[in-house]
Structure formats: C-alpha cells, structure tokens
C-alpha positions in Angstrom: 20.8 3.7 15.9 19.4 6.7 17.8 15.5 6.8 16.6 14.1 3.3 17.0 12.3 2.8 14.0 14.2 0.3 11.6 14.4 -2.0 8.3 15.5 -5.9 9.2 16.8 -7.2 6.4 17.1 -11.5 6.9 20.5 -12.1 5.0 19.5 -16.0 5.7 16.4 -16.0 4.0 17.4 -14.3 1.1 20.0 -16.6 0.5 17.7 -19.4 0.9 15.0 -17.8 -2.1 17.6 -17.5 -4.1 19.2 -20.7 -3.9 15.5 -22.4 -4.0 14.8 -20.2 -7.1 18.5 -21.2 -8.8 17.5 -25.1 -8.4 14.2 -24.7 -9.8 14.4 -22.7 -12.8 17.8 -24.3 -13.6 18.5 -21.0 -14.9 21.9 -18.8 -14.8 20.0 -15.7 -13.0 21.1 -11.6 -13.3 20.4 -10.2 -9.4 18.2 -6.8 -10.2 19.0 -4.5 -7.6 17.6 -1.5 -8.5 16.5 0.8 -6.6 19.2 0.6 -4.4 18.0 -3.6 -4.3 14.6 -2.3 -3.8 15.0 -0.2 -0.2 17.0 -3.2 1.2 20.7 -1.8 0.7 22.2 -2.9 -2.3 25.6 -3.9 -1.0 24.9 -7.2 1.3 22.1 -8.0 -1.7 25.4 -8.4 -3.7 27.1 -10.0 -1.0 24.6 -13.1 -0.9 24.4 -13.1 -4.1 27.8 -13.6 -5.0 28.0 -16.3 -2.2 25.3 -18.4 -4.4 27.4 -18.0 -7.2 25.5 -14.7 -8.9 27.7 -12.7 -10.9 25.8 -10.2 -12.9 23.8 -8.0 -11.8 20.9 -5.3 -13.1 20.3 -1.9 -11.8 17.6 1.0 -13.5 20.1 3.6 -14.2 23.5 4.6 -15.0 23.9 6.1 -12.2 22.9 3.3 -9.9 25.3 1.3 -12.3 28.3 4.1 -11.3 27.5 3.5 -7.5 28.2 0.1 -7.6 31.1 0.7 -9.6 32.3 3.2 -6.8 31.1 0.8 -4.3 33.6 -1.8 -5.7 31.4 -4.3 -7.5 33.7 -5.3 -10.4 31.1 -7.8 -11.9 28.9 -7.5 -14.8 26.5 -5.0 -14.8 23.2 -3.9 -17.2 21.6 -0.9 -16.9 17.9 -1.9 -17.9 16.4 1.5 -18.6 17.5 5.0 -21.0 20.8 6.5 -20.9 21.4 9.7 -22.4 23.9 9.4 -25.5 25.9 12.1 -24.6 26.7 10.0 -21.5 27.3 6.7 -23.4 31.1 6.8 -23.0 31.0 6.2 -19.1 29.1 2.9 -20.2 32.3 2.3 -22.0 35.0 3.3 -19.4 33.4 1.4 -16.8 32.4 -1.4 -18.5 28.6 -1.4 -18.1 26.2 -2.9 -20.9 22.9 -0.9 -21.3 20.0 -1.6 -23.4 19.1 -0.3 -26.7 15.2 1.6 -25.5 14.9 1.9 -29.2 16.0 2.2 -32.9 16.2 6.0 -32.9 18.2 5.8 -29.4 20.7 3.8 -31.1 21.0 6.2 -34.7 21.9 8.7 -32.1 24.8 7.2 -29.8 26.4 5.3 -33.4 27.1 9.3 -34.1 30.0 9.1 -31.2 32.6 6.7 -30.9 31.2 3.6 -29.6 33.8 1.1 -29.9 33.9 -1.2 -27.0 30.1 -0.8 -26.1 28.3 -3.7 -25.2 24.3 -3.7 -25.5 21.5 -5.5 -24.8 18.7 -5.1 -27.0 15.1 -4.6 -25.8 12.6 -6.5 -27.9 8.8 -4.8 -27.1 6.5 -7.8 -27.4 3.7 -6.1 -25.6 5.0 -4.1 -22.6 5.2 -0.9 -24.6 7.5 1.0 -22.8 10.8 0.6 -24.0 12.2 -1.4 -26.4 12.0 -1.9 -30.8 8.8 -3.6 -31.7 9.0 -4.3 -35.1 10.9 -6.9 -37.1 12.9 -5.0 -39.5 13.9 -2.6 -36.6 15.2 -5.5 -34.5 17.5 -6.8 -37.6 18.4 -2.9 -38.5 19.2 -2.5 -34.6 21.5 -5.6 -34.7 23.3 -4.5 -38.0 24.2 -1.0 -37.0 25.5 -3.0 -33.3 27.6 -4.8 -35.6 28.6 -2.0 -38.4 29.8 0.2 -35.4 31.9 -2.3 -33.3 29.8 -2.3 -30.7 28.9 -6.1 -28.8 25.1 -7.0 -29.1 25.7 -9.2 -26.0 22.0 -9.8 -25.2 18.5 -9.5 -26.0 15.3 -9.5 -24.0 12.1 -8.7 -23.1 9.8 -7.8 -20.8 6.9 -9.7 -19.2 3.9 -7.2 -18.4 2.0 -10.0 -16.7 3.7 -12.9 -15.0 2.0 -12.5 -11.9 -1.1 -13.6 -13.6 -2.3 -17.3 -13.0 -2.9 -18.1 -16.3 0.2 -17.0 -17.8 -1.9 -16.3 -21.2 -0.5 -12.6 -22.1 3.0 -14.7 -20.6 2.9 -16.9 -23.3 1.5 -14.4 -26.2 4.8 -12.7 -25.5 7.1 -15.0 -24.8 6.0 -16.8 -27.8 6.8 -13.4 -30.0 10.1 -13.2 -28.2 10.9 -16.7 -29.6 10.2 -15.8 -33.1 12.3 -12.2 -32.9 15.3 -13.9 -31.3 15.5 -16.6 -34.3 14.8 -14.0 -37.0 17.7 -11.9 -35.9 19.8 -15.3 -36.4 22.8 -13.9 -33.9 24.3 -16.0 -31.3 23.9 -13.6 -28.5 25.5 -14.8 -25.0 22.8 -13.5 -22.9 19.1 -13.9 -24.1 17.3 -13.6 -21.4 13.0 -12.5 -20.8 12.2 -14.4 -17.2 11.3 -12.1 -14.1 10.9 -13.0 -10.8 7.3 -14.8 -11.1 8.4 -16.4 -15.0 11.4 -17.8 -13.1 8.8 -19.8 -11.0 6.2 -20.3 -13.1 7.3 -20.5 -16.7 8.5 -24.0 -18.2 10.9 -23.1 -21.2 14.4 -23.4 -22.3 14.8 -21.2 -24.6 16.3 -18.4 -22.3 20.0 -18.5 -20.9 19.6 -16.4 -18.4 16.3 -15.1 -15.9 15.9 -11.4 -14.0 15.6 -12.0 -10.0 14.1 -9.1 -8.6 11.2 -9.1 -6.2 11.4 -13.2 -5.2 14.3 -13.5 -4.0 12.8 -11.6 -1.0 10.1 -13.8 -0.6 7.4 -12.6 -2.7 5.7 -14.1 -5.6 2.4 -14.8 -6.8 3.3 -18.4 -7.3 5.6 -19.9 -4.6 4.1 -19.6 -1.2 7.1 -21.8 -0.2 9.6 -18.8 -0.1 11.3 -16.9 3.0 10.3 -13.3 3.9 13.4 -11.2 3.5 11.9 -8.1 4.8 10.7 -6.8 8.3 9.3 -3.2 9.1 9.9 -2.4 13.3 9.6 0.7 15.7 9.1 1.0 19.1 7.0 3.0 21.8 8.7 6.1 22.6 5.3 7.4 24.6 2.2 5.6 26.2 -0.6 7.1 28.2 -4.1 6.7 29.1 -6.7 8.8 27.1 -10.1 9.7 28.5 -13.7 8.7 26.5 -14.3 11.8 23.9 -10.5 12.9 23.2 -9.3 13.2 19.8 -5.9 11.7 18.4 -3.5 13.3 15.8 -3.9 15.7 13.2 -7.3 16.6 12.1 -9.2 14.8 14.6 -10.6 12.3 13.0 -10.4 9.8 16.0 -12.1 10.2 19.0 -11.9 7.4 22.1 -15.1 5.6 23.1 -13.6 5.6 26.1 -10.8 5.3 28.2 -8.0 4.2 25.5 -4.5 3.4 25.7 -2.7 5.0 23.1 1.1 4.5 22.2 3.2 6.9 20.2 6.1 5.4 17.6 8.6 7.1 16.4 7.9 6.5 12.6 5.8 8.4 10.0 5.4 9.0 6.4 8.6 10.9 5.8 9.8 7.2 6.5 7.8 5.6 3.9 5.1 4.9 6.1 2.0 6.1 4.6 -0.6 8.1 6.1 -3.3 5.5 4.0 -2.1 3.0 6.8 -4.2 4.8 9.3 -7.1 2.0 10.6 -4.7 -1.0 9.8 -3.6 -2.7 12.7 0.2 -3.5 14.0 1.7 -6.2 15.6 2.7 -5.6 19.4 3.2 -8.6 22.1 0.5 -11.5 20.5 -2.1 -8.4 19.5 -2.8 -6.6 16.6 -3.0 -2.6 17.2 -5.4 -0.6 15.2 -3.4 2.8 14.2 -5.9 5.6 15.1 -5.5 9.1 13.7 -3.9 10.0 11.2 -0.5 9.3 10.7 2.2 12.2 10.6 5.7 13.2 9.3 7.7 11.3 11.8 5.0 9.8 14.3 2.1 7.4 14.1 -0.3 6.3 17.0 -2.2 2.8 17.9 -4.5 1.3 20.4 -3.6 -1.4 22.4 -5.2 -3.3 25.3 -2.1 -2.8 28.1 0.1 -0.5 29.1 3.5 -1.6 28.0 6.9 -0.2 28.6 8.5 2.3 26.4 11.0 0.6 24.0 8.7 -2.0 23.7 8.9 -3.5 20.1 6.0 -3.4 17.3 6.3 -5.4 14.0 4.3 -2.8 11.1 5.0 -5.8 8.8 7.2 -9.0 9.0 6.8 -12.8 10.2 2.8 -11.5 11.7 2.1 -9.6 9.1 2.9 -9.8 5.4 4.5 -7.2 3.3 2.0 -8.5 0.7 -0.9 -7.8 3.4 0.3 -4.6 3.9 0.2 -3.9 -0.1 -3.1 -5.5 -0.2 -4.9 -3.0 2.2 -3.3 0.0 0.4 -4.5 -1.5 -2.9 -1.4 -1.1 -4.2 2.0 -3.8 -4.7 4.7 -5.0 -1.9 7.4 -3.1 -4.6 5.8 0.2 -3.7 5.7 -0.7 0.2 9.7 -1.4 0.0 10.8 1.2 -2.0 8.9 4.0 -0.2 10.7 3.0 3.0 13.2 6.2 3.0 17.2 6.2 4.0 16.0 8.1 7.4 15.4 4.4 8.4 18.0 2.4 10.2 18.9 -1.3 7.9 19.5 -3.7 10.1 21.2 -6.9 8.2 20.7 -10.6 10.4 22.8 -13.5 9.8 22.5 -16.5 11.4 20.2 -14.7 13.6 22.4 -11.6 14.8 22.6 -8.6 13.2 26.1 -8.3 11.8 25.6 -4.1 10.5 23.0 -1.5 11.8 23.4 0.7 8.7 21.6 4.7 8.8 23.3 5.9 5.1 22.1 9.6 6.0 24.2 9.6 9.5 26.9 7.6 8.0 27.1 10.3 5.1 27.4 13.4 7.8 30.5 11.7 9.8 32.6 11.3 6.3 
C-alpha cells in the first residue's frame, strides 16, 4: 500500500451478522453482492459466506454475474436487474438465472433459442421499477416460461419500504405477493421477497428463501445488535501550524481564528470521499477533527488540538463513528457512502484481528 488512505474490511464481523441473521430469520438466504459486494470486494464476501453455508448468490448485472464466473465462483447466481436479449445466451452457457423485468422483455428473448434458461420472475407489488404488475401478465409470463423450455425457478418481489418502523407499505406488499404467488399455482423452488431489514423484521413463512445485502455489514434499521463490517482510515502525510487570519483549501472558505494546527490526509473525493463532508469532524487519538476547507480531488484537511506525527492514523468512519452517522449528516443512505468509496482505495481484509490481504485492484491490474 503506497498512499495511506484505506478500506478495512472485518471478515469476523461479517461472519458473525450473517450467522446472527441466518438463526433469526430461519431462512435459506441469497448473499447480494452487487456492486462488487457493495465497495467491500466481492471475493472474501463469498468466501464468508460460503463458510456459513451460503451458496447462492445475487449480483445487479450480467456482467458482474460474468466476473464471478471468471473469478471462479461456480455457485448459483441471479442477476436481479435487465439483461439485453441479444445477450440472453451467456445466461445460458454460464449457467446464470436472471429475472424476467417484464412481460414484453420476455416476448422478446422467447424469439431466440432459450432452452436451458432459468428465470426468476419479478412480481411489481408497488416498487414500480421492474417487474409484471398485473395478474394475467404474471400467469401469461409463467406459461410462455413453460411453452419455451425455459425453468421458472423463482419469483419475487421487491420491498420499497422495510426500513420503515411500521412495516405498513411491508405488509400491503407482501400481502399482494402472497396472493400472486398462489394464483400462479407453480411450485417454484425459490420464492423469495425478504431484504436485508424484512429478514429482521418481518414474521412470515411464506418465503423460502430471503436477499442479504446491506445487514450483513452491520446496518439495519432494526437490529442495533449487529457488527460493523466497514471502516474508512487515512493518515497524516503533512502537519503544521497556521497563523490567525490564513485561509485553507480551495476557495477559501476557512479562515483560522487563530493560531491552528492543521493536518493534511492523503484522501479526497476522487476516493469517494465527498467534498459535502467538509465541517464534519474525524476521529484522531480520543478527539474528533473538524475538516476545514473544502475537500479536494485527492486531499482533505482537519483541525486538531496537537501536533501529531505524520503517519499518525485517523478513523473518517468506523467503531467512533458510524457509517450510518456519516450518511445521516450528508442526508443521504450508508449504501451511497460504501459504494462511492472508489478502487483507488487500498481493501484491507482482518481476520481474527490481522489483516490476511491488503488488496489495491487498480495497482494489481498494472503488474498483470
């Protein structure tokens, strides 16, 4: 690692979520690691999730579904969003299920040979986004599966709101769900509608299978019990003392009160760090470090009360301060924070509290 900004990624306390989720939804789960598992690194997400017994896994496209093929992951695999028909036969020689967005979507792919395809169909009960909404589509959906040798495997759904205490738009769909699923009188092996906060909040047994995505790295609007998976580090790469009446960064729009210690890091928004972060404070040695000035492409600065040594570690979210925090202040949710963390950051994977692979994809890449 030769810029000391980095991604820790707690291998133990994912592990943990998703055992503690397995036990209580008493559910056979689907890992969703889209997104390449949502900035972590999708590889050791499979890893643990295979060592609790996790099998199938979920990713957003076909071809995130092609680099886990490449990558050797020889499990199950459903691509949750649109494929492009004229792709469709790389679903079939690689043996990846996708989803059926819609009626007219699947009129269009029956045209080709499809023999061998398995599908998953989307049922819209309120999401509206993807997926057929209406009763007679459903049943015509299933039929021309069936008429064209392709294997309705599974149906699901979507929940829109299952971070939302009451659950009542949870239930309105769920409940429509229920009713679909019976009309379409098919014995499907996967039926499956629980996300991440359903999984934990949601009492029903109508569902084989639930969608793990966010919780299993320790966020969810209803278990406060879980582990946090994720933490966000740089380090001081330049301290100084700064006279009363200077400005800092880019625009000026900080000046010092007077004297103030201010400490460079070596981490901006071309990481994924935001330039809304400016005024929020990091975590350095027991204080919390306002960031002054706005924060630049690679760079960001903060205020703290000592002079401490360059290479001197700074949490910008972690076991001091919550991911969720952090999404909080920039009105906005902890899946945005992760996924805007960019591959020019280091992942750092901790197992029984070492770090077992430093990981930089972009500088690996180069050296192939």
């Amino acid at each position: 690692m030769y810029r000391e900004s980095w991604v820790e990624i707690n291998l133990d306390a994912l592990k943990k979520n998703i055992e503690h989720i397995l036990n209580k939804s008493k559910k056979e789960l689907i890992c969703v690691i889209k997104a390449n598992g949502y900035g972590s690194g999708d590889q050791f997400i499979i890893q643990t999730a295979r060592e609790c017994g996790i099998h199938f896994f979920a990713v957003s496209s076909l071809d995130e579904a092609l680099v886990l093929r490449n990558e050797g992951c020889h499990e199950k695999i459903l691509i949750l969003g649109y494929v492009d028909p004229k792709d469709i036969d790389l679903c079939i020689e690689h043996n990846i299920s996708t989803t059926v967005v819609s009626l007219d979507w699947l009129k269009e792919i029956v045209k080709r040979e499809v023999s061998g395809l398995s599908v998953h169909l989307k049922i819209d009960t309120g999401m509206n986004r993807i997926g057929i909404k209406e009763e007679d589509e459903c049943i015509e959906a299933l039929n021309l599966c069936l008429e064209n040798e392709i294997n309705p495997e599974g149906v699901f759904t979507h929940f829109a709101c299952s971070d939302d205490k009451t659950q009542s738009m949870t239930m309105r769909q769920y409940n429509l769900f229920v009713e679909r699923v019976k009309t379409l009188q098919y014995d499907f092996e996967y039926i499956h509608c629980d996300n991440s906060d359903a999984l934990l909040s949601l009492d029903e047994d109508f569902t084989s299978y639930g969608r793990l995505g966010i919780s299993m790295y320790g966020i969810s609007a209803h278990d406060q019990t879980l582990h946090p998976v994720f933490s966000l580090f740089s380090t001081i790469s330049c301290i100084k003392e700064i006279d009363a009446n200077e400005t800092i960064s880019y625009g000026a729009t900080y000046t010092t009160t007077s004297k103030e210690i201010i400490a460079t890091l070596p981490i901006g928004y071309a990481d994924g760090w935001l330039r809304k972060n400016q005024g929020r404070s990091l975590y350095i040695n027991g204080e919390l470090a306002p960031i002054v000035g706005r924060i630049c492409m690679d760079q960001c600065m903060i205020h703290t009360s000592q002079l401490y040594p360059v290479g001197t570690k700074v949490e910008l979210f972690g076991n001091h301060i919550s991911v969720q925090d952090v999404a909080k202040d920039l009105d906005t949710i902890p899946y945005e924070v992760l996924t805007n963390l960019s591959e020019r950051l280091t992942r750092v994977y901790v197992k029984n509290n070492k770090p077992i692979s430093i990981n930089n994809a972009r500088l690996e890449r180069s050296l192939k």
